[in-house]
C-alpha positions in Angstrom: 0.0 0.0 0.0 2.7 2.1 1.0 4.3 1.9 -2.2 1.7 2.8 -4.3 1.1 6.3 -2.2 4.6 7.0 -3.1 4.4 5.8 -6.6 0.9 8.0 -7.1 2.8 11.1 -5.8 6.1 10.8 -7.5 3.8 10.1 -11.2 2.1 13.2 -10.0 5.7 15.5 -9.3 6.6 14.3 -13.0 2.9 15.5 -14.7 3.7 18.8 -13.0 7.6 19.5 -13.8 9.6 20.0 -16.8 13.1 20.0 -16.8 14.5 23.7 -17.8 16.8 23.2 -21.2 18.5 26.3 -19.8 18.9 25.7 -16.0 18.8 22.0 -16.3 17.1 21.7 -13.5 13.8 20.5 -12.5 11.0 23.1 -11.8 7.3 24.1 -12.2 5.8 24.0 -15.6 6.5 27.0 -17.6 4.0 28.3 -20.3 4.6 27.2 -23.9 6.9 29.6 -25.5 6.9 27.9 -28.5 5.6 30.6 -30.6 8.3 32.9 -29.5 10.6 33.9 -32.0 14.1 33.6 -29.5 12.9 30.2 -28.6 13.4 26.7 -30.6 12.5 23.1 -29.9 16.5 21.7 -29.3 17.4 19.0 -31.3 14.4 18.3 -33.2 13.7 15.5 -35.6 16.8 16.3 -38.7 15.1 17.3 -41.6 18.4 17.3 -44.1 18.1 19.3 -47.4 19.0 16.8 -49.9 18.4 18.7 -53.2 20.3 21.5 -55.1 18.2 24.9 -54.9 18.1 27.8 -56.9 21.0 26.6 -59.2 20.5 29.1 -61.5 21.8 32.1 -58.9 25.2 34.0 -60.1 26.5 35.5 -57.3 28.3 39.3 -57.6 31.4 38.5 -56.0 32.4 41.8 -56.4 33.0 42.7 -52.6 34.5 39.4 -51.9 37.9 40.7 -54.0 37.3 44.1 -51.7 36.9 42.3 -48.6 39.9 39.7 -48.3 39.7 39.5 -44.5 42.4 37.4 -42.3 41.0 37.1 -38.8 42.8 34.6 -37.0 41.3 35.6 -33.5 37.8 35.4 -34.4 38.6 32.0 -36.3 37.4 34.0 -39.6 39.8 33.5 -42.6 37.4 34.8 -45.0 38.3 35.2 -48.9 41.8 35.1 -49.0 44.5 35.5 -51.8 45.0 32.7 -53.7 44.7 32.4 -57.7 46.5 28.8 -58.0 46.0 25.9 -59.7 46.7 23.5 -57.5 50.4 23.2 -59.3 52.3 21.4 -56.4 55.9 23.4 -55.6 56.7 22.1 -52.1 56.7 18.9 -49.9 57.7 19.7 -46.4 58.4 15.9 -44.9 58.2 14.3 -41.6 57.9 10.9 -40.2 54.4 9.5 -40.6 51.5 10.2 -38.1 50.7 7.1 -35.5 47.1 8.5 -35.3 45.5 9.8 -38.4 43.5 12.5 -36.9 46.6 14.9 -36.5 46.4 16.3 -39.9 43.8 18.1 -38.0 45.7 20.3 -36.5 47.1 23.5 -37.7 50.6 24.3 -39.0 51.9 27.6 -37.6 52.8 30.2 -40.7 54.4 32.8 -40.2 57.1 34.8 -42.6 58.2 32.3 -44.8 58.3 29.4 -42.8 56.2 26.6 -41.3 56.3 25.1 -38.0 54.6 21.5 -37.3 55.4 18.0 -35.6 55.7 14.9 -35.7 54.5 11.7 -34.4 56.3 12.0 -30.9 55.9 15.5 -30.5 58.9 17.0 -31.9 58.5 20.2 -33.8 60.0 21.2 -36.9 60.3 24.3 -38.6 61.0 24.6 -42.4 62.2 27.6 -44.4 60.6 28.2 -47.5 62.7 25.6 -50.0 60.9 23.3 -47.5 64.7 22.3 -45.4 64.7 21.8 -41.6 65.8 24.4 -40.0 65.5 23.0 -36.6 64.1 20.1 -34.6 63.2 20.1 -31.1 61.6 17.1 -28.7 60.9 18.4 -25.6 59.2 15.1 -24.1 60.5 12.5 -22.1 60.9 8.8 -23.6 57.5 7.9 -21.4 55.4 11.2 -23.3 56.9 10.4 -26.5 55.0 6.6 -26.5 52.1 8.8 -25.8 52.0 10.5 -29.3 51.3 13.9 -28.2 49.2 16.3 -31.0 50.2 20.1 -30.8 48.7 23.2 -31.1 50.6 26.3 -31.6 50.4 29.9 -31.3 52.8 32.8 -32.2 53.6 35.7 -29.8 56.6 38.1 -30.7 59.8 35.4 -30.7 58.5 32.9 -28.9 56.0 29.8 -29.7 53.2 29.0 -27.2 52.4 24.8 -27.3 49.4 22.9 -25.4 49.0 19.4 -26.2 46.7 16.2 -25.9 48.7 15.0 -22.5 48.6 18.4 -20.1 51.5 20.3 -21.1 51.8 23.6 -22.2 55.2 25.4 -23.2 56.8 28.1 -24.5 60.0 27.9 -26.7 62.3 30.7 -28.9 60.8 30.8 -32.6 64.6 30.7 -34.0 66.1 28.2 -31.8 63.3 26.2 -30.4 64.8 26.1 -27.0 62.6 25.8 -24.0 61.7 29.0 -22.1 59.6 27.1 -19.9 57.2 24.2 -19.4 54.4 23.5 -17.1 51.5 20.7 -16.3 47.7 20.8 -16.5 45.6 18.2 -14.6 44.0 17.3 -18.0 44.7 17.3 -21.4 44.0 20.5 -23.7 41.3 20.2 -26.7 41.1 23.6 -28.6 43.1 25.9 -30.3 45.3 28.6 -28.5 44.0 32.2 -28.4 46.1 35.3 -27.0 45.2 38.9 -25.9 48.0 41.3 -24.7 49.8 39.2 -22.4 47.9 36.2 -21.9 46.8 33.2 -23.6 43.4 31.0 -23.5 42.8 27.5 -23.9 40.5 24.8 -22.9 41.1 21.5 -21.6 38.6 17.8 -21.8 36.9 19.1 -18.8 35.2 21.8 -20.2 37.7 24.1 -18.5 38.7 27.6 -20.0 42.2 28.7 -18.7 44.1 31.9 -18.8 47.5 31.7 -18.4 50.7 34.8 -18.5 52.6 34.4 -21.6 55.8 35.1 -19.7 56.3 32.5 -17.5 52.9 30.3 -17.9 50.9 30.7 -14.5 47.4 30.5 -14.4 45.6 33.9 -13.7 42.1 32.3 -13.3 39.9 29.2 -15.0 36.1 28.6 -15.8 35.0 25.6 -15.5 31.8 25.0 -17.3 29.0 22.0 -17.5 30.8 18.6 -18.0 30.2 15.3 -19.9 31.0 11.6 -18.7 32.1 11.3 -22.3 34.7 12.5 -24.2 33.7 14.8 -27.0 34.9 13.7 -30.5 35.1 17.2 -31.7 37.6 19.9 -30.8 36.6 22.9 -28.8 36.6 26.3 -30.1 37.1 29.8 -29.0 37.3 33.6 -30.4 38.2 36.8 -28.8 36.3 40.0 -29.5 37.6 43.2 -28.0 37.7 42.0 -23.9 36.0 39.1 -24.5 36.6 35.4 -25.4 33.8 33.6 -26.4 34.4 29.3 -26.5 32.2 26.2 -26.4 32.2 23.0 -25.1 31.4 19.3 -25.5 27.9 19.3 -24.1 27.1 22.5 -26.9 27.6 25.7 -24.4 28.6 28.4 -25.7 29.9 31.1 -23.4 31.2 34.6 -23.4 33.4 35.4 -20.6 35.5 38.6 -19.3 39.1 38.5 -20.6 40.7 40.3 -17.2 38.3 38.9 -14.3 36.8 35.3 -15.9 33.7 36.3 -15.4 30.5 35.2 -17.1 28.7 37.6 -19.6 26.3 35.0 -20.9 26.0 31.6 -21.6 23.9 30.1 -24.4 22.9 26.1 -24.1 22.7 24.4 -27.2 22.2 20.8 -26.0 19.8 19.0 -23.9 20.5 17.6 -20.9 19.2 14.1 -22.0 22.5 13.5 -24.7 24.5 14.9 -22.4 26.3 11.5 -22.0 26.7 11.4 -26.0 28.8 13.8 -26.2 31.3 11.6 -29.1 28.5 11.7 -31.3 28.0 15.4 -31.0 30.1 17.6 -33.5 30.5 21.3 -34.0 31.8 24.0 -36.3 34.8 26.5 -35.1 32.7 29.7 -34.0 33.9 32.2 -36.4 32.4 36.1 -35.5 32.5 39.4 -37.9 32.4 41.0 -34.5 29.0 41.7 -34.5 27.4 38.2 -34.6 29.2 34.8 -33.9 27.9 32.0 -36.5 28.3 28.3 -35.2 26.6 24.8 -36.5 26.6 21.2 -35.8 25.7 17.7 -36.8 22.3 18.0 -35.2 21.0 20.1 -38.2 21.5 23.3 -36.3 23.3 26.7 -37.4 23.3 29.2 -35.4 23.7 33.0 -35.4 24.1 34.6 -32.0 24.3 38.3 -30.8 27.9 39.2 -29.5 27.0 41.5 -26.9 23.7 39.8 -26.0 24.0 36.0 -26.5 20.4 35.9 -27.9 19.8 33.8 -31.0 19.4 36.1 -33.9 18.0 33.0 -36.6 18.5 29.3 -36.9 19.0 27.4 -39.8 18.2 23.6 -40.3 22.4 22.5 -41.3 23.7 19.8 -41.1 27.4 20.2 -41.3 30.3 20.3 -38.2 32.6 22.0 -41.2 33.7 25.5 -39.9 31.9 28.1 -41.7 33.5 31.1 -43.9 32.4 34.6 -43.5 32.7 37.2 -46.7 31.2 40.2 -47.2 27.5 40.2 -46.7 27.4 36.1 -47.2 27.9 33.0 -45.0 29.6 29.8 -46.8 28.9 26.8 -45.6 29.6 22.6 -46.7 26.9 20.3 -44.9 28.5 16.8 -44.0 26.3 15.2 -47.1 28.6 17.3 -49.2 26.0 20.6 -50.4 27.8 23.9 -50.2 25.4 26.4 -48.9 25.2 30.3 -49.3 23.6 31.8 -46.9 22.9 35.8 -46.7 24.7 36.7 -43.1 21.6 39.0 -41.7 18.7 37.3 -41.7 19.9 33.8 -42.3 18.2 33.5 -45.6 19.7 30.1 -48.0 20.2 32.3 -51.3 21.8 29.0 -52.9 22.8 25.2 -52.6 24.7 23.2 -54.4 25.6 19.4 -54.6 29.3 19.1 -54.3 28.8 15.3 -54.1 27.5 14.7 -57.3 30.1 13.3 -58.7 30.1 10.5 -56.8 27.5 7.5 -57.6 25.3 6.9 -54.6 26.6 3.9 -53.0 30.3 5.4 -52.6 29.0 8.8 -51.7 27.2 7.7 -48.3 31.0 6.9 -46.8 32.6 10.1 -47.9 32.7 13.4 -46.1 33.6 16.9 -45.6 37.1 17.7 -44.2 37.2 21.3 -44.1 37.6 24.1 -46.9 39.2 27.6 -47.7 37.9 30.5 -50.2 41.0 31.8 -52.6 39.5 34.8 -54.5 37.0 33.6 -56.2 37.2 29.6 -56.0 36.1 27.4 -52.9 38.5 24.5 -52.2 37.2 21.3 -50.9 38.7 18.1 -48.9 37.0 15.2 -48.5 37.9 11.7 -46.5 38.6 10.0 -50.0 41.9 12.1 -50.2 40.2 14.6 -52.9 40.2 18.4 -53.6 37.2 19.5 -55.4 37.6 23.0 -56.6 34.1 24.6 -56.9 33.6 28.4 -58.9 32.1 30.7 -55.8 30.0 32.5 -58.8 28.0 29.8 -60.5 28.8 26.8 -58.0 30.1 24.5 -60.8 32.9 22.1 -60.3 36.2 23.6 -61.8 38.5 20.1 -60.8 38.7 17.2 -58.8 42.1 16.2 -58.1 43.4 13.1 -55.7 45.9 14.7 -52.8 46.0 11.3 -50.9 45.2 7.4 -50.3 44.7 8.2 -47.1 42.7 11.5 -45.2 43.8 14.9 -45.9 43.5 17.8 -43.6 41.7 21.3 -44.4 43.1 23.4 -46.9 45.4 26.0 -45.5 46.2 29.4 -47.3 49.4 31.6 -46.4 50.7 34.2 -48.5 48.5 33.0 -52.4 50.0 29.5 -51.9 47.4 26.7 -50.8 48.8 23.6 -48.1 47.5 20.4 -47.3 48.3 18.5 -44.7 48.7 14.4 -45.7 50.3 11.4 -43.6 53.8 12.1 -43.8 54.2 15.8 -45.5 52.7 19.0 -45.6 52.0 19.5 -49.6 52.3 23.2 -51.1 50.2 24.3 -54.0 50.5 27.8 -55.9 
């Protein structure tokens, strides 16, 4: 008898709650705000655009040439200057990769070298005929069995590392010596982002961390909403003016103070009931014009938010964890079934879309995807898992050439001053 009271009331406390997709928390019913235009139903059943639409569209890409924009710190590379033809000039070697997914990290550019590493975590720097100029290993025999992946950052003569087993370092950009070294409790997943004297980065525990770029102590960390799962997709994070805006593995996306670490607003984009799915949940880099930030997923979201604000200006029904490029008054994006949108930046508008896939027959094309892609003037350049670069006219979205990099997985295209790199197993390939 008793148990029945108890299960009556606790049936009852369920009809009368909801859980809060903000707060996450349990509470009274709230009314139904569905109707309100700030407010959307969070991962709702994928409707994926599978169709080309208004193919007929020519695109004035008139401001693009006037707007070649090259923000690193807003993760925005825009249209940038390239005119090649894919003619390949350089082939900048090291040893083979134990873990493919380490052509996903960036090379550092910067004059006319390159600076990457290898499978143990020793970094190399190349001049421009593609010779070593130095190589540097600053891991014990233990960390080197451990394969670390890199991220780098440039700051006057010196080169700021995290890496995928808790260290962050600083060495001299024409030596490589160590300046000096230092520990996290968990490993770093996301780029490396600097303001004045400090540097930002965010580790698997949802963790945002500030350090001094002189010596490498912390001045404060946020730790935000965790997962029991690891996240198969990097984090990301921008700085606009004083602020640094990143997200996280469970979809948060949070703007936060860049002197004191405080909060200015914080945006869920996940339920609470996936949280413990968190491989399976993907995201685009945020990239920002300053005045809006523009990220999507693999949940057939793309977002626009208000910088100052965090509200949701529109949201578009996406599928694609491929990093948007802003240009001008136009948003392009490559869903991960392979159509390149173009999107109108204000209102969110789909002006046209186009089937980059096409040329593959329909059995083959279910197991390829997206890697990544870079706008050179007027051209789009395209990786794909099968080792291709499809180059795709910006103007009339027709295909201008397919061409076979690697056997294997080839990384986003990279563009530093009008030459066009690709990262493959083994070398770092240079087109002009």
């Amino acid at each position: 008898m008793n148990r029945l009271v108890i299960l009556l009331i606790a049936l009852f406390f369920i009809n009368n709650c909801s859980l809060n997709e903000n707060s996450r928390i349990w509470k009274d019913k709230e009314k139904d705000l569905s109707n309100q235009s700030n407010v959307k139903k969070i991962f709702a059943e994928e409707k994926l655009v599978v169709q080309e639409f208004n193919q007929g569209l020519n695109l004035d890409l008139s401001f693009i040439k006037s707007n070649n924009k090259f923000i690193d710190n807003r993760n925005n590379f825009g249209s940038q200057s390239y005119k090649g033809v894919l003619n390949k000039i350089g082939n900048y070697k090291f040893s083979k990769l134990e873990e493919l997914n380490q052509i996903n990290f960036k090379p550092l550019f910067f004059s006319n070298h390159i600076v990457f590493f290898d499978k143990k975590g020793s970094i190399i720097k190349y001049d421009e005929n593609q010779k070593v100029i130095w190589k540097k290993n600053h891991y014990s025999k233990a960390e080197k069995k451990l394969y670390p992946k890199l991220n780098f950052i440039l700051h006057e003569e010196n080169i700021l590392i995290s890496d995928s087993i808790a260290k962050y370092y600083s060495i001299n950009s024409n030596t490589g010596e160590l300046n000096w070294t230092k520990n996290n409790t968990y490993p770093f997943n996301s780029e490396i982002k600097k303001h004045k004297n400090k540097f930002f980065v965010i580790d698997y525990k949802n963790t945002l961390r500030c350090y001094k770029i002189k010596d490498g102590s912390e001045c404060w960390n946020l730790q935000t909403e965790d997962s029991f799962t690891i996240s198969n997709s990097k984090y990301s994070l921008i700085i606009i003016d004083d602020m640094i805006v990143f997200s996280n593995s469970i979809g948060d996306i949070t703007a936060v103070d860049i002197e004191s670490g405080l909060i200015i607003w914080q945006l869920p984009t996940q339920s609470s009931r996936i949280i413990n799915e968190t491989y399976n949940f993907k995201t685009s880099k945020l990239v920002s014009d300053g005045i809006s930030i523009f990220v999507s997923n693999n949940k057939n979201e793309f977002y626009s938010i208000d910088v100052k604000t965090g509200t949701t200006n529109w949201i578009s029904n996406i599928n694609s964890n491929i990093t948007p490029v802003i240009t001008g008054n136009l948003i392009f994006s490559v869903s991960n079934e392979g159509y390149l949108y173009v999107i109108e930046k204000n209102e969110g508008n789909i002006i046209r879309i186009t089937d980059l896939f096409k040329i593959y027959q329909q059995k083959k094309r279910k197991n390829i995807y997206p890697i990544g892609f870079a706008i050179g003037n007027e051209n789009l350049y395209l990786t794909n898992s099968d080792g291709k670069i499809i180059v795709v006219d910006l103007q009339n979205g027709s295909i201008i050439k397919i061409e076979k990099v690697s056997s294997n997985l080839v990384s986003k295209p990279f563009i530093f001053n009008n030459n066009l790199f690709l990262i493959r197993n083994g070398s770092i390939i240079q087109y002009n």
